[in-house]
C-alpha positions in Angstrom: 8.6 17.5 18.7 5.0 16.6 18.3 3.9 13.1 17.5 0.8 11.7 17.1 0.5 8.5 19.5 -1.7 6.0 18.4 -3.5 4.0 21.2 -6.9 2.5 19.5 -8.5 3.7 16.2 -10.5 6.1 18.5 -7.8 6.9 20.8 -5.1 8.8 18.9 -3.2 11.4 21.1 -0.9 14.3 20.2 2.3 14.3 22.3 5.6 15.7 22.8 8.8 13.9 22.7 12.6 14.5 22.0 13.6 14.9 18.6 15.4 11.5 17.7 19.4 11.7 18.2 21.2 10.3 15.5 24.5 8.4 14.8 27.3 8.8 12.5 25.6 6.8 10.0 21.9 7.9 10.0 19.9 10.4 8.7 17.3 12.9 10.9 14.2 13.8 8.3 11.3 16.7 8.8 8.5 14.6 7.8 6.2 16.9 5.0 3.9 14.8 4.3 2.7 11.2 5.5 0.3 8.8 3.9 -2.6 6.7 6.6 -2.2 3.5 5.4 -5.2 1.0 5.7 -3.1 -1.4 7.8 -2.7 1.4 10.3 -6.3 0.6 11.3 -6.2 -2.5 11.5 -7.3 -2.9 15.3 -6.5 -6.6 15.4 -3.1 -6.3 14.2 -2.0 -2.7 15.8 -3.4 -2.8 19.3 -1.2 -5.0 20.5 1.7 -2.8 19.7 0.2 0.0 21.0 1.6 2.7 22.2 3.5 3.6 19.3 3.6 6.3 16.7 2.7 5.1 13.4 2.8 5.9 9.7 5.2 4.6 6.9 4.3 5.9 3.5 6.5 8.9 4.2 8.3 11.8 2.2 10.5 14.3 3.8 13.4 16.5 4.1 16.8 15.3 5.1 17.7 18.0 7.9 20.6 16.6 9.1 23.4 13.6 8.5 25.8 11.6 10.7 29.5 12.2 10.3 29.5 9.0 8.5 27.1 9.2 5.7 28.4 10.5 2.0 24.8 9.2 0.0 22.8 12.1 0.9 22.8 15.9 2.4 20.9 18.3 4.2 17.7 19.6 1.9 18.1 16.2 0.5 13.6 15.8 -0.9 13.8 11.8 0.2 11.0 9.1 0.3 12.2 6.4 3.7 11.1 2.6 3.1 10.4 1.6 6.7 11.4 -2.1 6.1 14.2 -3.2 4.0 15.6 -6.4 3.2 19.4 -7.5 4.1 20.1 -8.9 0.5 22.1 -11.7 1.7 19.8 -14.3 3.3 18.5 -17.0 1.6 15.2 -15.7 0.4 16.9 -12.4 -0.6 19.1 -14.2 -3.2 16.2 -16.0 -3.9 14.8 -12.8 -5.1 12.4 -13.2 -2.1 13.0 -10.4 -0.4 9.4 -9.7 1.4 9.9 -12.9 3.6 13.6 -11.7 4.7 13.5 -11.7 8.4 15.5 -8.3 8.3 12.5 -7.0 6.0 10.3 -7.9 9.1 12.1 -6.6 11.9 13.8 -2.6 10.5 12.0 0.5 11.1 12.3 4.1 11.7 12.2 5.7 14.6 9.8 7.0 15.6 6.9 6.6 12.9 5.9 8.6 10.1 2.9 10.6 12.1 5.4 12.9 13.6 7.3 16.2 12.7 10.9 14.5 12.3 12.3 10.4 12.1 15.7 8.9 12.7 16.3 6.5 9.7 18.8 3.6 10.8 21.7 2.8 8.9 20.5 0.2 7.0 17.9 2.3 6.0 19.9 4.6 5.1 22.0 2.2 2.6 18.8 0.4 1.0 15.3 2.5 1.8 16.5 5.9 1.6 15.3 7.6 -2.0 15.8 10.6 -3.8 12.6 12.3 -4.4 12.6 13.6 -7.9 12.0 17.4 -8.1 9.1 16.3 -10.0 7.0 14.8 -7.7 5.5 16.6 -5.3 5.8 15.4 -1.6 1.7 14.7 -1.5 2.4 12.0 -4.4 5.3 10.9 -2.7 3.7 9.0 -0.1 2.1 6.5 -2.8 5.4 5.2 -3.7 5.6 2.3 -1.0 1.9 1.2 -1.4 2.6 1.5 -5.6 5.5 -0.9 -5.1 3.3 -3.5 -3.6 0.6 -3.0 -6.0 3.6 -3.0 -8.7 5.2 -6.4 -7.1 1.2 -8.4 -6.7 1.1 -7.7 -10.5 4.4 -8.6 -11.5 4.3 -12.2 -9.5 0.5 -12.6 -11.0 2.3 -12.3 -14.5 -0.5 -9.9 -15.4 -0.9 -9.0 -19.3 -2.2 -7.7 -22.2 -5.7 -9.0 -23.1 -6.3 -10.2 -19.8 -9.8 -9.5 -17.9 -8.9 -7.9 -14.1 -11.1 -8.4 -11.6 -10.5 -6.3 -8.3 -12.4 -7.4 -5.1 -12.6 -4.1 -2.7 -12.4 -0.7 -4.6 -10.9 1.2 -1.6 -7.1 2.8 -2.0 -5.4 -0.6 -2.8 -8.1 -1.9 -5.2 -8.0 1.4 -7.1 -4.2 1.6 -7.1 -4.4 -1.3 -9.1 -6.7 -0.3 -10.9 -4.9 2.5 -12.3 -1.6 0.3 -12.4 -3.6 -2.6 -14.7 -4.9 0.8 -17.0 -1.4 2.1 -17.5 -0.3 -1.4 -18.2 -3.1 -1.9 -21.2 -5.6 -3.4 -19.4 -9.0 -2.4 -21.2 -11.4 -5.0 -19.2 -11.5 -4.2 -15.3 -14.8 -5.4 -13.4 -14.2 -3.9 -9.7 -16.4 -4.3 -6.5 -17.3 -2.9 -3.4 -19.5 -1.8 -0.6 -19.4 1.8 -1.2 -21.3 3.7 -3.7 -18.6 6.4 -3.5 -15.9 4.1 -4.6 -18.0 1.7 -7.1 -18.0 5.5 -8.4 -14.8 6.6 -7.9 -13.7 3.6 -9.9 -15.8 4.2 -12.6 -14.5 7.0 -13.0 -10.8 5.9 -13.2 -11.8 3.7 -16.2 -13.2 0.4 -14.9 -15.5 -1.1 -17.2 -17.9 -1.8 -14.9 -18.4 -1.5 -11.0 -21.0 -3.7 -9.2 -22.1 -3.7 -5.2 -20.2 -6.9 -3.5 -23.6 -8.1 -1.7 -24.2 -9.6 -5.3 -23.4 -12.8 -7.8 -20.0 -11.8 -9.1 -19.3 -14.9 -10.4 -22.4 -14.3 -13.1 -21.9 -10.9 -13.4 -18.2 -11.2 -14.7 -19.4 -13.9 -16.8 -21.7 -11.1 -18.4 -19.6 -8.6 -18.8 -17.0 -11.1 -20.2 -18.5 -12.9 -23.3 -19.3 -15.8 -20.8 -16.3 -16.1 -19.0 -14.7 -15.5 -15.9 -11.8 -13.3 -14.5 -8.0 -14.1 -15.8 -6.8 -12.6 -12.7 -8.5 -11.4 -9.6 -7.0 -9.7 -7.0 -8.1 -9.5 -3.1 -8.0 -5.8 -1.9 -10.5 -6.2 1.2 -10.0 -8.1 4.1 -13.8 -9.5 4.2 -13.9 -13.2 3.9 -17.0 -13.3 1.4 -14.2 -11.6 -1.2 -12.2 -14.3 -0.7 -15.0 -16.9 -1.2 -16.0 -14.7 -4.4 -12.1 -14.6 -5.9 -12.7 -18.6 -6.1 -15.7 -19.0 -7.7 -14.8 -15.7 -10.2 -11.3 -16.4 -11.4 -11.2 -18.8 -14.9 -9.2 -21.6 -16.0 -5.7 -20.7 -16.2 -6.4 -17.9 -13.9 -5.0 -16.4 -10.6 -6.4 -15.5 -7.3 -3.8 -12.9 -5.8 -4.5 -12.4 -2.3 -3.4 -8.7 -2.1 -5.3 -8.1 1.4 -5.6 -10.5 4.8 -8.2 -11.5 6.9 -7.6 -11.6 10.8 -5.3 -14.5 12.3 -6.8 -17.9 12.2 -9.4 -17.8 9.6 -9.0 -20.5 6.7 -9.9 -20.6 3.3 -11.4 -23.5 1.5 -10.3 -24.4 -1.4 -11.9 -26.6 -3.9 -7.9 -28.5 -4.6 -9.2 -30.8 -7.3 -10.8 -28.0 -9.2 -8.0 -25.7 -9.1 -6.2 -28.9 -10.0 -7.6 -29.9 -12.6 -8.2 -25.9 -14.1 -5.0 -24.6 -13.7 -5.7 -21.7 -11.2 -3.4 -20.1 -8.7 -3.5 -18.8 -5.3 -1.1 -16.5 -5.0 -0.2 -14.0 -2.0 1.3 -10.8 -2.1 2.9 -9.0 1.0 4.9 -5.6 0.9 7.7 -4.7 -1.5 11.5 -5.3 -3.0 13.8 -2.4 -3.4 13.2 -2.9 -7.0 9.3 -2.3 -7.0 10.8 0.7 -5.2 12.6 2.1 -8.3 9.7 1.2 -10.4 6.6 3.1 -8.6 9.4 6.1 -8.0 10.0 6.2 -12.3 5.7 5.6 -12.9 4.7 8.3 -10.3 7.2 10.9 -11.3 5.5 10.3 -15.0 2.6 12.1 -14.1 0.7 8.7 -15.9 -1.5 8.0 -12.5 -4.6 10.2 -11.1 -2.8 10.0 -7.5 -4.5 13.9 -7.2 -7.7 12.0 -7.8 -7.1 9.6 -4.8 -6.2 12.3 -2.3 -9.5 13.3 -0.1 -8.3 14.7 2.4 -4.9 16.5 3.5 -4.5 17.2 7.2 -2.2 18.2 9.9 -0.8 16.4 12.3 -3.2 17.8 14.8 -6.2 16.3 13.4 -4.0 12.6 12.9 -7.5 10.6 15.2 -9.8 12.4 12.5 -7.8 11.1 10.1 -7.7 7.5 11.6 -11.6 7.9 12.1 -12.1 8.3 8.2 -9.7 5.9 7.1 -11.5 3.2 9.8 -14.8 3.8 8.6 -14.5 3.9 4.9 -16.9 6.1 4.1 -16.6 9.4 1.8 -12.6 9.1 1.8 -9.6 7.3 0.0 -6.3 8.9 0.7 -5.7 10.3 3.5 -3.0 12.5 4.1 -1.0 14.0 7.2 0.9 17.2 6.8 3.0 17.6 9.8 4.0 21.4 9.5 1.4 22.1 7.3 3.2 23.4 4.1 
């Protein structure tokens, strides 16, 4: 089968290896469609484990099952979670499952850019999902990065009347976007770089966009009757968002720190001011098997633009173009691979 080996942003090669064998309790999947995630470019983070095929935000087509498995059948439509929790640690019972050491170490095999994936038993038991007939395999591939979007606002307690402020209007920031408008919120301030997404999120109902190079912290307090941001959420990995989140979120508030920066840069934070106002800092890494469930129910609604959010769709041969416009954040927001093209 093809694959799509990733060896630097700029360095992504198509190659040919077997077609994963699998065992009596795993599933083999033909791989339809295949979402670039911004964490596949992450150069700091994914060099290091390069070679390796990448992708996780996948949908596919169970093709064939092990002797073993009595949950799903060939022509099964399925979205894979690449990590999944062991629901038995500490932090699992905890209802912590996104620290679970099992969360951090499962996979499939071989990565979503490629033409078919062996999912491991345990992803079989806990990651493996029914695509409803609704949803189309295209949408499909926001269900994992919906579920973190879905968890960051849950754990931020987000609500009605609240005033959002998202820091980075690229395909996370505009996910929640959308998410905070289907959830009643009628005051979203968003930033960015980009003139095409400062526009793009106008368009899906922020109340205002503004370029990041400028005061947010006054600007919010204009469009706000004076005050600043109940909740701001962290969707770029630039540390001068960060910074901004501080000095923009009000008393009683919550910074949720939805992106990262690189390893080894720290934040300072002003303790007897966020002390004496009130205001979390709150981080937010992957998804629970529940958050799951819940971005699975709201896309098959048909209640998000996800069409909106899909620039570009793309086969497998063209996977370094598609790094290449992820990387550069230009005139693009989802990207999507289509391994057989259909």
């Amino acid at each position: 089968m093809r694959v799509a080996m990733y060896y630097s942003n700029s360095d992504v090669r198509i190659e040919n290896m077997p077609v994963p064998e699998i065992g009596a309790d795993e599933l083999l999947v033909k791989i339809k469609a295949s979402g670039v995630c911004g964490t596949d470019v992450l150069e700091w983070y994914r060099l290091k484990q390069a070679p390796r095929v990448l992708g996780h935000e996948i949908t596919g087509e169970v093709v064939e099952i092990g002797k073993d498995v009595k949950s799903f059948k060939p022509g099964d439509r399925v979205f894979v979670s690449h990590h999944v929790p062991c629901n038995t640690c500490y932090y699992c019972l905890s209802e912590k499952h996104t620290v679970c050491h099992t969360l951090h170490t499962t996979n499939f095999d071989p990565g979503g850019f490629s033409e078919y994936l062996r999912v491991p038993a345990i992803n079989v038991d806990r990651g493996t999902f029914v695509l409803p007939e609704e949803t189309s395999y295209d949408n499909g591939v926001f269900i994992e990065p919906l579920a973190c979007v879905v968890r960051g606002q849950r754990l931020a307690g987000l609500r009605h009347g609240q005033t959002v402020l998202i820091l980075g209007s690229g395909f996370s920031g505009l996910l929640h976007l959308a998410m905070a408008r289907l959830s009643g919120i009628t005051r979203i301030i968003t930033t960015d770089v980009s003139d095409f997404r400062l526009d793009l999120a106008r368009r899906l109902g922020a109340t205002a966009s503004f370029s990041a190079d400028q005061d947010i912290a006054s600007l919010v307090r204009k469009n706000n009757n004076g005050r600043l941001a109940d909740l701001v959420i962290v969707c770029t990995g630039a540390f001068s968002a960060f910074n901004q989140a501080l000095s923009s979120v009000d008393r009683g508030g919550t910074v949720l720190c939805f992106a990262t920066t690189e390893p080894g840069v720290n934040l300072p934070v002003p303790i007897n001011e966020f002390w004496r106002n009130g205001i979390t800092l709150l981080p937010s890494y992957a998804c629970s098997p529940y958050d799951i469930t819940v971005a699975i129910d709201l896309i098959n609604s048909g209640r998000l633009p996800l069409d909106e959010l899909i620039t570009h769709r793309l086969p497998l041969d063209e996977c370094q173009r598609a790094f290449q416009l992820v990387a550069e954040a230009g005139d693009s927001m989802k990207v999507v691979i289509k391994p057989f093209g259909d």
